[in-house]
N, C-alpha and C positions, 0 to 999 in steps of 0.2 A: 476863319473858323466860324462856322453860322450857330453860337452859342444860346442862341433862342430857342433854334429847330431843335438841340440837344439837350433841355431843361426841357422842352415841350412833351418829346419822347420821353423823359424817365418818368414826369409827372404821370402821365398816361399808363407807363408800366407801376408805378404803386397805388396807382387807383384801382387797375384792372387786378393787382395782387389782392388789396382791400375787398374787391368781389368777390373774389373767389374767396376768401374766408370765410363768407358768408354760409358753405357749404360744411366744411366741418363746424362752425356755430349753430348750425342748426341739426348735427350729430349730434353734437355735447345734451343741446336742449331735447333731443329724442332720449336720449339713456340719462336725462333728470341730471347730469353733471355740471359743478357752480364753476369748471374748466371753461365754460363757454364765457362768461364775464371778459376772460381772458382777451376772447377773439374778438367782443363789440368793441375795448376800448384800442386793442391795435386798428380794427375796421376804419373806427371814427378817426384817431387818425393817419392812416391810408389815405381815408377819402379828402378830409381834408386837406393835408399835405397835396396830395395827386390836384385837387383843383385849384390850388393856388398856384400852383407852378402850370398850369395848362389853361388859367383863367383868361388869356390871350393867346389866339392861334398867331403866330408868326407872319407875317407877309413872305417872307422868303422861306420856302420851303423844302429847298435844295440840299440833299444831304451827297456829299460827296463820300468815299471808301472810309477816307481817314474820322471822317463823322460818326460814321456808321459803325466801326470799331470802335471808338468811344464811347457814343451812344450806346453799344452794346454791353460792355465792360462795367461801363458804371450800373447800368441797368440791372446785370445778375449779381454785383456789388450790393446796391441796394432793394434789391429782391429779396436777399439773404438775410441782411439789418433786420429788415421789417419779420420777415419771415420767420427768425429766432425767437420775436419779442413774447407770441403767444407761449411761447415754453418756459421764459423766463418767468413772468409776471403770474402764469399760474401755479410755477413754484416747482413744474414737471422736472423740468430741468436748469435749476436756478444757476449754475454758473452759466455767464453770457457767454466766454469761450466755448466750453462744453455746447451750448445751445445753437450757437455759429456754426462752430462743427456739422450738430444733425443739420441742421439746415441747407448749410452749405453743398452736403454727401447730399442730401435729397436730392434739390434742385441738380445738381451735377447728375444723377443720376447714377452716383457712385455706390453708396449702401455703406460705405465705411462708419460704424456704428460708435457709439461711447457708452452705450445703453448695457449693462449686463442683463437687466432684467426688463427686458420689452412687454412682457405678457400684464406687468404690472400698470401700465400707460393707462391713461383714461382712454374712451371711444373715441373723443374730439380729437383728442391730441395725436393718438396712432393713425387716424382719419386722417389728419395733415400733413402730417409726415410720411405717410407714403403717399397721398397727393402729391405732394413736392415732386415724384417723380414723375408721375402723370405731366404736370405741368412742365416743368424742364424737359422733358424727354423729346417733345418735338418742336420746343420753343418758343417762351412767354411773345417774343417778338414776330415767330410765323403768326402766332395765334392774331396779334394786334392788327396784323396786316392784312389778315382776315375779316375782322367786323370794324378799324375803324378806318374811316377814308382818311388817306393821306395824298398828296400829291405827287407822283410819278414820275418830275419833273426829272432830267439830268438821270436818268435811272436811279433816284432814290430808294424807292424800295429795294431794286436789287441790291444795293450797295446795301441793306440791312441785313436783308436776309442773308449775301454774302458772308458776312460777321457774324451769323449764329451760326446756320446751318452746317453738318460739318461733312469735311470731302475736299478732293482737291480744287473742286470746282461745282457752281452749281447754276442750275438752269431752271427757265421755266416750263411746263408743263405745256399752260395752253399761252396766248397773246399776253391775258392781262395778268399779270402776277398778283393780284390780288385772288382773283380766279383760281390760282396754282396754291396759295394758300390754303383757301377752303377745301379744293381736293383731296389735299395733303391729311387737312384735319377728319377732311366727314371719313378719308379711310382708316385714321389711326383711331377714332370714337366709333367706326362697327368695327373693327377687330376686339377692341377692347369689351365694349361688351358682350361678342359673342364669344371670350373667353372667360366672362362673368357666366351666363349664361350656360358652357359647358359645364363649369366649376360648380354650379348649381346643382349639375347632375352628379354631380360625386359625392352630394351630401354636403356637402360648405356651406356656412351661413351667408348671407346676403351679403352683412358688411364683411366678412371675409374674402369673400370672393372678391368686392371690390377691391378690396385693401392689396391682394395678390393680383389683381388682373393690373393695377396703378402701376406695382413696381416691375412687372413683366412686359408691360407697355412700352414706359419707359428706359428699360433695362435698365434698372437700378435696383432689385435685391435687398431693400428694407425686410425684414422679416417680421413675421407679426407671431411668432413662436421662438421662444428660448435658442428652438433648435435648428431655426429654420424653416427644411423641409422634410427633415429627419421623421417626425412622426405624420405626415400625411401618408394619405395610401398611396399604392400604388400607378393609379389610376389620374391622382393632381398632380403625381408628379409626371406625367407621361402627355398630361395636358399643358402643363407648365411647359414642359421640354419644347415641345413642338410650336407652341407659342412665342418661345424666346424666340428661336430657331427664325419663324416669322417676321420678328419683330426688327430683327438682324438683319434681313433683306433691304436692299435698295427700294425705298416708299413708288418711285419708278416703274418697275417692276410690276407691284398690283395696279397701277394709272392703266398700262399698257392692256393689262389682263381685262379692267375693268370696261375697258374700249375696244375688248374684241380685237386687240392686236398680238396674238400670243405669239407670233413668230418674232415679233420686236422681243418681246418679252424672253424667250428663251434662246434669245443674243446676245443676251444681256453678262461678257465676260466674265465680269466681277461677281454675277451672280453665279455662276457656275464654279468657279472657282472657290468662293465661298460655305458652296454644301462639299464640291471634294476636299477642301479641308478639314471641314467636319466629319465627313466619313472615314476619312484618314486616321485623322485625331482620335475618334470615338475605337476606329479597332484597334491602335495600339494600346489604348487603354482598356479596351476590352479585354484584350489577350493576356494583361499582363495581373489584373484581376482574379481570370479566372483560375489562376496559381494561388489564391486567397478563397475566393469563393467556391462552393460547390454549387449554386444555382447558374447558370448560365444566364437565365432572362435576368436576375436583381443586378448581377453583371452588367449586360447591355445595358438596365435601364439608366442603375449609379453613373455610368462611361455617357450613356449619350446625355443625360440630368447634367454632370458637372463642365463637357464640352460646350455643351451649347451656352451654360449658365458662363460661363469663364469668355467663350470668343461674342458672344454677344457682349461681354459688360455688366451681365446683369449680375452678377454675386450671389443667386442662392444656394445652396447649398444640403443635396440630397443624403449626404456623411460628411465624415470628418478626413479629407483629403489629403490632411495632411500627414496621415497615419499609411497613405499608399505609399508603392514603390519609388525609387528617386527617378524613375523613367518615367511614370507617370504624372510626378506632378512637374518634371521640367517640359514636360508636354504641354501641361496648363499653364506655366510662366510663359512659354511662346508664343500662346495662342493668347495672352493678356496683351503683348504688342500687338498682336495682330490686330487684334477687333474685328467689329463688322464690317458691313458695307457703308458707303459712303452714301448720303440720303436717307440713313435708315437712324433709330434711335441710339442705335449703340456706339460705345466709345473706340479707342485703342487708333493705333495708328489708321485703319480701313486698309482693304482689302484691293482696293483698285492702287494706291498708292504702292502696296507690297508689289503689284501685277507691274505696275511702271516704272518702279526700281529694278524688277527682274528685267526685265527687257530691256531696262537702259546699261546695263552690266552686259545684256548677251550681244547687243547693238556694240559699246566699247570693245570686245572680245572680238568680234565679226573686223571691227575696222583694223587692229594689227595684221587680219591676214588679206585685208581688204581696203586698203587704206585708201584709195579713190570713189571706193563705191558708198554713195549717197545712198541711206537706208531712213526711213521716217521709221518713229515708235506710234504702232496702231494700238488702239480697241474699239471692240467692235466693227473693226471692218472701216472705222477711220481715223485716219491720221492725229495722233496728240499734241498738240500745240508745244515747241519749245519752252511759251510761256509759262506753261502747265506742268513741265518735264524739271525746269528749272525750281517752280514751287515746292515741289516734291523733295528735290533734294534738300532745299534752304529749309524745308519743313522738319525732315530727317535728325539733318544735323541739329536744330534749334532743340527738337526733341531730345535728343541723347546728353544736351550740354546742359540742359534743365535737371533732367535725369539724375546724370552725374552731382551736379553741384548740389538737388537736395538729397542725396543718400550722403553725401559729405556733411550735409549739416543736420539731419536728424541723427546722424553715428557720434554725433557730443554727448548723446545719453549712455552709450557705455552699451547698449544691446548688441546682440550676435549680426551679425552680415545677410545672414536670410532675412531674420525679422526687419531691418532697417530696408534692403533692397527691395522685397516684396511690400511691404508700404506703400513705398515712393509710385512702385509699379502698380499698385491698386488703384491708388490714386489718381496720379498724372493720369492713368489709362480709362480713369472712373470704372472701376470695377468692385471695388468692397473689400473681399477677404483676400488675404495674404497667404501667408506660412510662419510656419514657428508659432511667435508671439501674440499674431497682429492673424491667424489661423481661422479657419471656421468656426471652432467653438470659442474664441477669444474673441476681444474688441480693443478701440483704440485710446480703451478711458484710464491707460496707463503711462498714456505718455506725455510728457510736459506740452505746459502751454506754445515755450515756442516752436516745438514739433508740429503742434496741433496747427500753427498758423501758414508754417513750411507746408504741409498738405494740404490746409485750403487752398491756399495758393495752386498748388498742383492739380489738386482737382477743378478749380474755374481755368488755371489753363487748359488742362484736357479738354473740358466740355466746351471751350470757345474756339478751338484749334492754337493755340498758344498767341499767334500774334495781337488780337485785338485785347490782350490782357496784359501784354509787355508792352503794350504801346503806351497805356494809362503811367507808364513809370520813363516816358521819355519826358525831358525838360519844357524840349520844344512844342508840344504838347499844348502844356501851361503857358508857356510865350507866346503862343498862337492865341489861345483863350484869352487872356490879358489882353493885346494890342487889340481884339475883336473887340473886348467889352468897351477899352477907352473909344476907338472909332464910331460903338454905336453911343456913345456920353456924347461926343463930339458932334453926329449928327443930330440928334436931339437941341443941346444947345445952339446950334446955328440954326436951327428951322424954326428955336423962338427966339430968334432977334429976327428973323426975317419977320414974323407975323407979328 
C-alpha cells in the first residue's frame, strides 16, 4: 500500500478545498457579512493542514485501483469534515451532524436539506452550499487532475479518475488524461455559465443565477427559495429544465460535438435512450395531469420540470409532487433508479448499465432457445466486455443489498414505509426529495441522528459508485496500511546504519 502517495493526495484535496473557500469569503465580505470570519479560519486551516501533509512529494508515485478507491473515499470523507466547519463555527448551522448532513447532500450532489428555512441563510454561506454542488458534481479529483501534475506512472491517474467518475466504465477522451480532464472541465464551466447568463435574461440576480446554475450543474437541487422552484416564472423554469436535461447527458457526447464529430455523437446509445425515457416519462405524466389541470402548457412544463429534475438527480422541484396521482409519482421513484448517463453529473443507477442489464436478460432468454449460439452484448456498435457485463451485475446486486439494509435501519424511527423507502432512495440515488415526510415541501431535519448518518453514508456511496466507499470498511485495508507503514520505519532505519 503506497501510504505516502495517499496522505499526498488528500493533503492536496483540502488545500485545493481551502481555495476554493476563498470564493464564498469573498461573497460574505461583498454583502458586509461577519459569516466570512468563518471561512478565513477554516481557510487557514485547509491550508495549513493540506501543506503539511504534501510538504514532501513521494518518490513513489504509483497509485494502483485499490489506492485510488482509498484515496478517493477518504478524500470526499474529508472534504465534508472541513466543509461543515464554515456552518458550524458561524453558528448557521450549529449542530456538526445537522452541518455534515448539508454538507455531505452538497458535495454528493444530493440536495437532501435539514434547512426549513433556506431564504434565511447569509449570502456566504448559501454561496457555499450550493458551491458544494458545483464542485462535487464533476469531481474535486477530475478537477486536481487537471491543474496539478501527477505522475501517470502504472496508469495512476486512471485508477483515480476510475474511483470518482461515475459509469460502469470510463475512458479517456484524448492520449493524456490529464488533457481529458481539462476538457471535461472547460465544458462543464461554459455550460454553467451560459446557463447563468440565460437566467440573467429572466430577470434573476447575479448571485442567483449563480447559486441555480451550481446546483443544475451539478445536479444537486439545493434550493435557494423556501419553495424551491415554485415561484419562479415560467420561463427559469423552462431554462432550468432543459439545462438539467443537459447536464444528464454523457460529458462524451458534447467532446464529440465540440470536434465536429456528430455522427459519433448521435451513436451514442445511452444517449438516445436517455431523452426516450424522458419523453416517455414526461407524457405519462403529462396525461395524467392534465385530468388536474386545465392549462395544457403549465402541464407539460410541471411533467417535463419534475422528469428531468428527478432522472437527472437534480431534486428541484417546480410543485409539490407529492400531491400528484399514484401513477405519477411511481413514475418518479423509477426514474430515481434510473438516473442519468454515465459520464455526466448526475446520480442514480445510469442509463447504459439499465441498457446492459436489458440485453444481458434478452441474451439469457435467446440462449434457452439457442443454446449453442454464441451471442456478444453490443453498444454502440461494439462488443461489451464480459468484464464490464460482470461489473454491472455485482454493481446491481451491491446496490439493492445497501438499499435494503438502510430502509431496515432508518424504519427504527417508527415512520410510514414511503417516507423511510424514498429517503433511502433519494439518497443512495443522490437525488434530494422523497415522498410523504421526507416530500418536496419537507426536509430531513426530523430525523434522528443515527438516520442522518445511515444517509450520509448512502449518499457518498451513491456519488462514489458504492465500491470505493465499502472498501474504507474492509480490515484488510488497514493491514495493508499498517505492514506499509512498519516497511517504510524499516527502510528508513536500515539506510541509517548504513550511512
Amino acid at each position: 500500500m503506497n501510504n505516502s502517495m495517499i496522505i499526498y493526495i488528500l493533503g492536496q484535496v483540502v488545500r485545493l478545498e481551502g481555495i476554493l473557500m476563498i470564493i464564498p469569503c469573498i461573497t460574505s465580505l461583498i454583502y458586509q457579512e461577519h459569516e466570512g470570519f468563518a471561512f478565513l479560519v477554516v481557510i487557514l486551516a485547509c491550508v495549513i493542514v493540506g501543506t503539511l501533509m504534501t510538504i514532501r512529494k513521494p518518490s513513489n508515485q504509483t497509485i494502483y485501483l485499490k489506492e485510488g478507491c482509498i484515496a478517493t473515499a477518504f478524500s470526499w470523507v474529508l472534504l465534508s469534515i472541513f466543509g461543515c466547519m464554515p456552518f458550524v463555527i458561524s453558528g448557521e448551522i450549529p449542530s456538526f451532524t445537522n452541518a455534515l448532513f448539508e454538507t455531505v447532500s452538497g458535495l454528493t450532489t444530493t440536495g437532501a436539506s435539514i434547512l426549513s428555512d433556506v431564504e434565511a441563510m447569509s449570502h456566504g454561506m448559501m454561496f457555499w452550499r450550493c458551491f458544494t454542488h458545483w464542485i462535487g458534481g464533476m469531481g474535486v479529483l477530475v478537477f486536481l487532475l487537471a491543474i496539478i501534475p501527477m505522475n501517470s506512472a502504472s496508469g495512476s491517474n486512471m485508477n483515480l479518475m476510475k474511483a470518482e467518475s461515475p459509469g460502469p466504465s470510463v475512458g479517456k477522451l484524448v492520449p493524456r488524461l490529464k488533457h481529458t480532464a481539462r476538457i471535461l472541465y472547460a465544458i462543464y464551466f461554459a455550460m454553467t455559465l451560459l446557463e447563468v447568463v440565460l437566467l440573467l435574461f429572466g430577470r434573476m440576480s447575479l448571485f442567483d443565477a449563480f447559486c441555480t446554475a451550481f446546483g443544475t450543474a451539478g445536479t444537486g437541487g439545493f434550493g435557494i427559495k423556501n419553495d424551491s422552484f415554485t415561484s419562479f416564472s415560467p420561463y427559469i423554469q423552462w431554462v432550468v429544465t432543459i439545462f438539467m436535461m443537459l447536464f444528464g447527458v454523457n460529458f462524451n457526447f458534447y467532446y464529440y460535438i465540440l470536434y465536429r464529430n456528430v455522427r459519433k455523437a448521435l451513436s451514442m446509445e445511452e444517449v438516445r435512450t436517455y431523452f426516450l425515457i424522458i419523453l416517455g416519462a414526461i407524457g405519462i405524466i403529462f396525461v395524467n395531469l392534465m385530468q388536474t389541470m386545465s392549462n395544457a402548457w403549465d402541464a407539460l412544463r410541471h411533467a417535463s420540470f419534475q422528469v428531468a429534475s428527478i432522472i437527472t438527480t437534480t431534486g428541484y422541484a417546480s410543485a409539490d409532487f407529492d400531491q400528484w396521482t399514484q401513477t405519477c409519482k411511481t413514475v418518479l421513484v423509477i426514474l430515481m433508479f434510473i438516473g442519468a448517463c454515465a459520464g455526466s453529473t448526475g446520480g442514480g443507477m445510469k442509463v447504459s448499465r439499465l441498457i446492459i442489464m436489458f440485453k444481458t436478460v434478452v441474451k439469457e432468454l435467446s440462449s434457452y432457445f439457442h443454446p449453442k449460439n454464441i451471442k456478444k452484448i453490443k453498444m454502440d456498435g461494439k462488443p461489451v466486455e464480459h468484464e464490464v457485463v460482470r461489473a454491472v451485475n455485482v454493481y446491481f446486486i451491491t446496490l439493492m443489498g445497501i438499499f435494503t439494509i438502510s430502509v431496515f435501519l432508518v424504519s427504527f424511527e417508527g415512520r410510514d414505509l414511503v417516507t423511510n423507502f424514498t429517503a433511502v432512495a433519494a439518497c443512495l440515488n443522490n437525488i434530494g426529495p422523497g415522498l410523504s415526510q421526507v416530500g418536496p415541501t419537507q426536509n430531513f431535519g426530523m430525523l434522528t441522528g443515527f438516520s442522518k448518518y445511515v444517509l450520509m453514508f448512502d449518499m457518498l456511496a451513491g456519488r462514489l459508485e458504492l465500491f470505493p466507499l465499502l472498501l474504507i470498511f474492509n480490515p484488510g485495508v488497514y493491514r495493508d496500511m499498517i505492514m506499509g507503514a512498519v516497511r517504510y520505519v524499516k527502510r528508513k532505519i536500515a539506510a541509517r546504519r548504513v550511512s
